[in-house]
C-alpha positions in Angstrom: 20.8 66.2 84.6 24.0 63.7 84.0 22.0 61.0 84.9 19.6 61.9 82.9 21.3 62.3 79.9 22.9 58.8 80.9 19.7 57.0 80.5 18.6 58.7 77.4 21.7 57.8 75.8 21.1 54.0 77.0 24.3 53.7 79.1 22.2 53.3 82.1 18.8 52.4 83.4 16.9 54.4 86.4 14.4 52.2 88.6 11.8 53.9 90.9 10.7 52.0 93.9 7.8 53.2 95.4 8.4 53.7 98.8 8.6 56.2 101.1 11.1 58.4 101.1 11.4 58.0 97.4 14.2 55.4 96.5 15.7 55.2 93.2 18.7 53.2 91.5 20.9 53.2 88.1 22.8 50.9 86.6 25.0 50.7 84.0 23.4 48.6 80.6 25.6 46.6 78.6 26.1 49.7 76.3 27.4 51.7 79.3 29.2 48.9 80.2 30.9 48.7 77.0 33.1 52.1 78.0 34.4 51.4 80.7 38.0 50.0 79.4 37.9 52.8 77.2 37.5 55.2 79.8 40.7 53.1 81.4 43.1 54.0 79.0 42.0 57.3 79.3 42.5 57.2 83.2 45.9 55.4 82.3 47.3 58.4 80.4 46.0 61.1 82.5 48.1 59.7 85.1 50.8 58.8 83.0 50.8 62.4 82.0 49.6 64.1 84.8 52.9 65.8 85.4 53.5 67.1 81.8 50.0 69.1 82.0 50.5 70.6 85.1 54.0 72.1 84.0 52.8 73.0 80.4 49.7 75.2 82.7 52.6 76.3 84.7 54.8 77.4 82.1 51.4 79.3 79.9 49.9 80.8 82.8 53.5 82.1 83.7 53.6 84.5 80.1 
């Protein structure tokens, strides 16, 4: 379904071959493309920040 949604949303385009077994390949368009140092930054902080989640968890699931 995530792919799916993917290629409606024109971040990525599926190809059929026909062949058997069944093949099929995605790739990102240029759209799609266009998130990936977006979704860096976001990498960068969850790392960054990691820690601080995990203890803020820690000290809610501990009331």
């Amino acid at each position: 379904m995530t792919l799916k949604n993917l290629e409606r949303d024109g971040l990525a385009i599926r190809e059929v071959f026909p062949e058997v077994p069944p093949r099929v390949e995605y790739e990102m368009t240029d759209l799609g493309r266009s998130l990936l140092l977006p979704m860096q930054g976001l990498v960068n902080w969850a790392k960054d920040n990691w820690g601080h989640v995990r203890e803020a968890q820690s000290t809610y699931d501990g009331k």
